[in-house]
N, C-alpha and C positions, 0 to 999 in steps of 0.2 A: 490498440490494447484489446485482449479479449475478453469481451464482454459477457459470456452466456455463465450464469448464476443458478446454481439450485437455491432455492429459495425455505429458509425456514418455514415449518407448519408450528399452528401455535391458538388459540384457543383469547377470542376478547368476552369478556362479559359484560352487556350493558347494565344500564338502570334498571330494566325490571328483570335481570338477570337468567337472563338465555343468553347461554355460549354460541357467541357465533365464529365459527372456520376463519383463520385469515392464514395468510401465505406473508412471507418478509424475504426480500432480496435485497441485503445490506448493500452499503456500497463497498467502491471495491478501494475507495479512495479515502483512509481514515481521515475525522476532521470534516470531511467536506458535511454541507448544511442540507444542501438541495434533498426534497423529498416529493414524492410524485403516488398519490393513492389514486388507483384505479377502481371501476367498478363495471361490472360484467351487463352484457345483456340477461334479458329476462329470458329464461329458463336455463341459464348456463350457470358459470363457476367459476373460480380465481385460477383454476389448472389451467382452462383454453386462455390466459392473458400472458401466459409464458414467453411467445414471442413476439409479444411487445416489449417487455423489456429485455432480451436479446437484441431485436431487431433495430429498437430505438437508438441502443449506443451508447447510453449517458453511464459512464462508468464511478463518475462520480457524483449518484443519484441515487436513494434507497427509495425502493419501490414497496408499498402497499397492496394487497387487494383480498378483499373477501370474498366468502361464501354469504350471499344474502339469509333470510328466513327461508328457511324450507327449499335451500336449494343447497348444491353439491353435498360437502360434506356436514353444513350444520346441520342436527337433528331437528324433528318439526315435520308436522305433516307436509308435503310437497305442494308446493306454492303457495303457499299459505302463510299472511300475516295475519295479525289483528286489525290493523289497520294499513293504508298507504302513510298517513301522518306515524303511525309508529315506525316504519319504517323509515321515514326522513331522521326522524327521531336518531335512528340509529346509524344513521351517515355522520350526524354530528357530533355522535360520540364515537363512532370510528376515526374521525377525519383527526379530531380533538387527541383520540390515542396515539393514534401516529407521530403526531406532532411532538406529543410530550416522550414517547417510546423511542424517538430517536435524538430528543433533546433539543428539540429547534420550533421557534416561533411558528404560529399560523401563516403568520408574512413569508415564509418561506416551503410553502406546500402547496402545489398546482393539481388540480382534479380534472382526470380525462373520466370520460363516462360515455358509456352505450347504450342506444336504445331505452330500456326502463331504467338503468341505471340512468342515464341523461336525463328524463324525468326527477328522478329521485332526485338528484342531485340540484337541477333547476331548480327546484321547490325548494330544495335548504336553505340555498345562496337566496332565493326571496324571502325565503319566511325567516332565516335565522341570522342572516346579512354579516356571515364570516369573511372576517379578514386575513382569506387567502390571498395567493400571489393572485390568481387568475383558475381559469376553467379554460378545458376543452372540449366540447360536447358533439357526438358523432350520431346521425341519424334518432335525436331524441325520438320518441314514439308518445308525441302528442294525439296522433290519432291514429289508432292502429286501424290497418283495414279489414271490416267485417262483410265478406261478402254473402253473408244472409242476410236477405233485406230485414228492415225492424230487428236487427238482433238487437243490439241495446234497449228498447223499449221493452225486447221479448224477456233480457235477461234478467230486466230490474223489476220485473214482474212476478217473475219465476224466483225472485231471491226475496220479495216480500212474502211469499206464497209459503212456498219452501224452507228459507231459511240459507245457509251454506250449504253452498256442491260446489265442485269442478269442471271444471273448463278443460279438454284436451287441446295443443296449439294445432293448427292443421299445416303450420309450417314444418316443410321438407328442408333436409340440406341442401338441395340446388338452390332451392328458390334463395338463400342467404348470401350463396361464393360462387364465383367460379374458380376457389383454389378444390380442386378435387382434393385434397388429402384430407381438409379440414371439412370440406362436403362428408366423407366416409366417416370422420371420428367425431360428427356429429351426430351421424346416423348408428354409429356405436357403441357411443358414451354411454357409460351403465351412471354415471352421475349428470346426467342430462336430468331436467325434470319437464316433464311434457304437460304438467296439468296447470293449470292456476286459476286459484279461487277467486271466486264470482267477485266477490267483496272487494279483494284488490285490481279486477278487471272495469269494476263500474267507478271504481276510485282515483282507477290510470285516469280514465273519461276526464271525469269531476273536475279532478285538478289539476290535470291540462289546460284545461279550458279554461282556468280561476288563474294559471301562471300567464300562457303567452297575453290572457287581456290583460293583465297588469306586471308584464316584461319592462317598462317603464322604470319601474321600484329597482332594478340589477341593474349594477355599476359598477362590479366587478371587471377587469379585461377577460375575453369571451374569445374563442375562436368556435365558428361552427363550421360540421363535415357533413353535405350535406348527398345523400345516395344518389345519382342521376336516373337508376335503374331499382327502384324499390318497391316490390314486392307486399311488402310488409305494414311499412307507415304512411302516410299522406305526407305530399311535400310545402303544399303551404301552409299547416299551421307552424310548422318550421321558419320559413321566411318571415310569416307575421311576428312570431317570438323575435327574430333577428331585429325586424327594422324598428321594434320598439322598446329593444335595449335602449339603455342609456351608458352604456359603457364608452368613457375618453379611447380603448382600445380593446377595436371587436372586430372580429374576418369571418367572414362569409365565402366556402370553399365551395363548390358543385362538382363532382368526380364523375364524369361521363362517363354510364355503364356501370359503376357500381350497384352491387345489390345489396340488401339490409346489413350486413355484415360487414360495416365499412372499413375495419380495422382489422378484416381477417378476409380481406378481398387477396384474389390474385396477384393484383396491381397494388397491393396496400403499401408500396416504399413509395405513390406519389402521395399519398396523406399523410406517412411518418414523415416528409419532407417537408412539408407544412406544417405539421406541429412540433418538429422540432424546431423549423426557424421561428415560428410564434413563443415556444418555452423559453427558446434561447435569449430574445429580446425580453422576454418576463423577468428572467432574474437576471440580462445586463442593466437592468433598470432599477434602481432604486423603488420599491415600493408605493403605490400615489394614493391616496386617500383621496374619496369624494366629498367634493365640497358640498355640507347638505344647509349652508346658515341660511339662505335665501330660498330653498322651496317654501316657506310659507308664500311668498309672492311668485314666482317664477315657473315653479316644476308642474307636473300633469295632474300632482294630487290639488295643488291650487286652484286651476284651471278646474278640476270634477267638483270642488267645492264651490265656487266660484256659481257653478252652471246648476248646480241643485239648487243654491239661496236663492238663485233667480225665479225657482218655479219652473213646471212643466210646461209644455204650452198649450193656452187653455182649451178647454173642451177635447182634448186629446184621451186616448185612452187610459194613460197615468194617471193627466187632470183629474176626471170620472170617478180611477180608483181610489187614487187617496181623500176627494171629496166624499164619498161613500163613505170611507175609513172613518173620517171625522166625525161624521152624524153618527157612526155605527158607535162610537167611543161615549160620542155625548150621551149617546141613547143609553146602552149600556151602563156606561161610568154610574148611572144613578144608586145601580145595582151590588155590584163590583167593589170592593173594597180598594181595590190596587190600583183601580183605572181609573174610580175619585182621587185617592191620594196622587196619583201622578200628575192629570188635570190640574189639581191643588198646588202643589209645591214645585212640580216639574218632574217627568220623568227621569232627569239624570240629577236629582236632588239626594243629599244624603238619607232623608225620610226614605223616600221610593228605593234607595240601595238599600237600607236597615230591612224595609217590609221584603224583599226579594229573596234577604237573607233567614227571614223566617220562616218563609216556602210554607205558609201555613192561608190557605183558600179562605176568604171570606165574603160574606154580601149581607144583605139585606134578607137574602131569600135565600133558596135552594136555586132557584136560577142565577142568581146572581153569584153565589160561590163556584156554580159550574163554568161562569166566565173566568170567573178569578183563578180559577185554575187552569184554565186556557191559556189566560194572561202568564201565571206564572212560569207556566212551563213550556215559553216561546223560548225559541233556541237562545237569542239574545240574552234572555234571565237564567237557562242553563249554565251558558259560558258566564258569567259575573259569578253565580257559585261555585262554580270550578275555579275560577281563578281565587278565590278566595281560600279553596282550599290548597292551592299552588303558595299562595301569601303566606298564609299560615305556616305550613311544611319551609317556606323559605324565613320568615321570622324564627323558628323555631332553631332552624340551621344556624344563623346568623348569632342568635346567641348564645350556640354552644362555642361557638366559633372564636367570640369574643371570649369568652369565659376562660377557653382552653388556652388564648393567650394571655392572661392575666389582666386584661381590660375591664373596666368598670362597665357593666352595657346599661349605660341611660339613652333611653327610645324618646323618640319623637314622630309623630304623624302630622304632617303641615296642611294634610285635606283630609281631618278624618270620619266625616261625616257626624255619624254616632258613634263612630270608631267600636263596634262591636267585633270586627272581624281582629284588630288590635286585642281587644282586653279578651278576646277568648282566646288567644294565642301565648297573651302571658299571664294570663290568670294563673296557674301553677307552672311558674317559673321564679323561683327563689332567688334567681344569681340578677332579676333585674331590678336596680334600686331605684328606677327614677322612671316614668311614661308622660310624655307630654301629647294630652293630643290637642290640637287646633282646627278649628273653620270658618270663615269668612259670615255664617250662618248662624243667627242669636239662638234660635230652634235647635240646629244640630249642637250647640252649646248646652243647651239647658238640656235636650235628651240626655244627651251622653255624660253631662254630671248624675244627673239621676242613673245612669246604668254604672255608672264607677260607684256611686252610695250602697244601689239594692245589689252589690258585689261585694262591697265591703273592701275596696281598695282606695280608697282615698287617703290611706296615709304613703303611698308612693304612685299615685295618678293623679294630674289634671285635667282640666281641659278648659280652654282658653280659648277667647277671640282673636283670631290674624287672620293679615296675609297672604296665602302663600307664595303673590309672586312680588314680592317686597323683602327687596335686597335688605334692607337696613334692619330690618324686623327681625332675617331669616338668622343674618350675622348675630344679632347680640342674643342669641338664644343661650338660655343659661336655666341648668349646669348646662355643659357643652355637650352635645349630644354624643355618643358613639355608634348608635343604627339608626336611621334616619328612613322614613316608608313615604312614599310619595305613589298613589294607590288611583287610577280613576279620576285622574285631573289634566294633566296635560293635553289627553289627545279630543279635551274638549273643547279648548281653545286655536285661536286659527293663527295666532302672530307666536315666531318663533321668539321673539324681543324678550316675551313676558317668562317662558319655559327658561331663557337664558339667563335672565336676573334670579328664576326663583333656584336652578341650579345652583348659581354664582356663590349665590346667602348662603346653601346647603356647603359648598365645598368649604366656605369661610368657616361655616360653626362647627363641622365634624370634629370630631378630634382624630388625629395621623393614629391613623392603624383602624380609625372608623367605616362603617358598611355604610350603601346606600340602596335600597332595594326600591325597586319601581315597576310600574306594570304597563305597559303599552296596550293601543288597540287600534293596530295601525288599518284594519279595511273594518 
């Protein structure tokens, strides 16, 4: 059948809306499911992936692919994100488009990726742990090669200095192919982008290095391409990524002689031969979900848990520093309003989350407000108020959500500390007739009564002693809840048992058509 497709142009918008470029090459097979979104090397565009899907063959497959940020035809300065996390960001609401754009499950969507895109893509599947069919990843660019010496040390010096600039690649079209045609109409391309900003060069680094050590966490099916002849990227932190997947089905290819470009090599029908036999067993298979009930005992995060509660070993360099730490805490704490209250009640106490939440410096002294604010503004206390105002923005959602389906929305929070992050969310919210919050904690009880009084919400808020991982408790929760927030508890606990009972209760009391919103903090 012949397979070569013009493919539609067409325009997606994300979340913080910037229009990004995408290409669609429908199938040519109505009805059929199969859907396959690609994504380019860094500095290129969804144009040069055309003869993948010609070459590939799958005529009953609609094919995917974008214009990144700042590349081909999306507008936006040239190579230029805000972030590399914004960018992941926007793979899962491409990936997510597709899927609903062509009307089919995630279960039935495979991602090839190049180079940066292989990056980008690695970090979704870890960080966002989508249930696609599988990945296929070809010369990911875990470490690009810099042959200035110290450049990395030089660039992250010059970008605190400085600020934002760019970067030129000093990659040539030999050094990628020996297909001469695609050699010349890379050295041609008027939508080529040659620069890329510092920010997302030191960010490639960063979280390379944050994915292949923890490639454990992906358990996706994986096929990796890996260059023989590369130019461009290093080959072992490749391999390292490979052999600490955890995928039940993942291949490891070496193409002797290939150069960076492994999808647009000369010889590139012996790697579409490989991954189409790899897609092809993807979707002759039924879909396989990872069994995750017994990493609390079993898996590698157990094992890192395991190996911290034991201690460093002593007199070692760690030993020293976190000894240090300690005295430094005691010393200070006296001073410090945050780092006595933590001492006090526990750093991961609802106190300590209330006082983080007020981001307001205190001490005894002017030195001691100047720790307090040190304290405060440790990245750790950064991210808990960003996530809170993630919670927030998500409660918020959640009960227009109900509302608009005619559902009663009565709340519940099963660990709510002082539950401030709760009552500032629905403090002006009219359609919510009932907030339950709960803790385990007499303190965080009597706090957070007193914040429901001097708010003047007590004729439709409590807050109660439970809990939360107490099936029987969670069950007879009444009225029956409809949003249900479970915020900063689970990932403090080491046994899956107790997450799974307090689940359990949650699924018993919801009422059918009810939310359950929850926050993870999985590194």
């Amino acid at each position: 059948m012949e397979n070569s497709r013009i493919p539609g142009e067409h325009f997606f918008t994300t979340s913080d809306n910037t229009a990004l470029f995408y290409r669609h090459w429908p199938t040519l097979l109505p009805g059929a499911k199969k859907v396959i979104v690609l994504f380019h090397r860094g500095h290129e565009h969804s144009g040069r992936l055309q003869h993948l899907v010609d070459e590939m063959a799958m005529p009953d497959t609609a094919f995917y692919a974008w214009d990144a940020r700042g590349h081909g035809k999306t507008s936006g300065p040239r190579g230029y994100s805000p972030s590399l996390a914004r960018s992941v960001q926007d793979v899962d609401e491409f990936v997510r488009f597709a899927a609903s754009d062509s009307q089919v499950g995630l279960d039935e969507v495979v991602v090839i990726a190049q180079s940066v895109g292989a990056v980008l893509v690695a970090t979704w599947v870890h960080d966002y742990a989508p249930a696609i069919r599988g990945l296929v990843l070809a010369s990911p660019a875990f470490k690009v090669k810099l042959y200035v010496p110290l450049a990395r040390p030089g660039l992250a010096l010059w970008h605190r200095l400085r600020g934002l600039f760019f970067i030129n690649s000093y990659v040539k079209g030999r050094y990628l192919t020996h297909d001469r045609q695609r050699v010349a109409s890379f050295n041609n391309d008027p939508l080529i982008t040659r620069a890329i900003a510092v920010n997302i060069l030191l960010d490639l680094y960063k979280t390379s290095e944050r994915i292949v050590s923890d490639a454990a966490a992906i358990t996706l099916p994986t096929q990796l391409l890996i260059s023989g002849d590369d130019y461009v990227v290093h080959r072992q932190p490749q391999i390292d990524f490979y052999q600490r997947l955890r995928s039940p089905l993942k291949e490891l290819h070496l193409l002797p002689g290939f150069y960076h470009d492994t999808l647009g090599e000369e010889n590139r029908a012996q790697a579409f031969e490989k991954m189409q036999s790899f897609i092809s067993r993807l979707y002759a298979n039924k879909s396989q979900k990872f069994d995750y009930q017994y990493e609390d005992r079993t898996g590698p995060s157990a094992d890192r848990w395991r190996l911290l509660s034991g201690g460093p070993v002593p007199l070692s360099p760690v030993d020293l520093a976190y000894r240090f730490m300690r005295k430094a805490m005691k010393l200070f704490g006296a001073h410090s309003a945050g780092l006595h209250l933590g001492m006090s009640t526990g750093f991961d106490s609802g106190s300590s989350l209330d006082y983080v939440y007020q981001n307001q410096p205190q001490g005894s002294n002017v030195f001691g407000r100047f720790i307090d604010k040190i304290y405060l503004n440790s990245v750790g206390w950064r991210g808990i108020r960003q996530r809170k105002t993630h919670l927030q923005m998500l409660i918020k959602q959640a009960v227009a959500d109900l509302h608009a389906k005619g559902l009663p929305v009565r709340v519940v929070d099963i660990a709510a500390g002082h539950g401030r992050y709760v009552l500032d969310a629905l403090a002006n919210e009219p359609a919510v007739s009932d907030i339950l919050l709960r803790d385990y904690s007499e303190l965080n009880v009597a706090q957070g009564q007193e914040m429901i009084a001097l708010r003047g919400m007590s004729e439709r808020a409590r807050f109660e002693q439970g809990d939360a991982f107490n099936l029987a408790e969670l069950t007879a929760l009444t009225p029956r809840p409809t949003l249900a927030i479970v915020s900063g508890l689970y990932e403090l606990f080491p046994e899956n048992e107790q997450v799974k009972n307090s689940l359990a209760g949650l699924a018993n009391a919801i009422e059918l058509g009810g939310i359950l919103i929850y926050t993870g903090q999985p590194w």
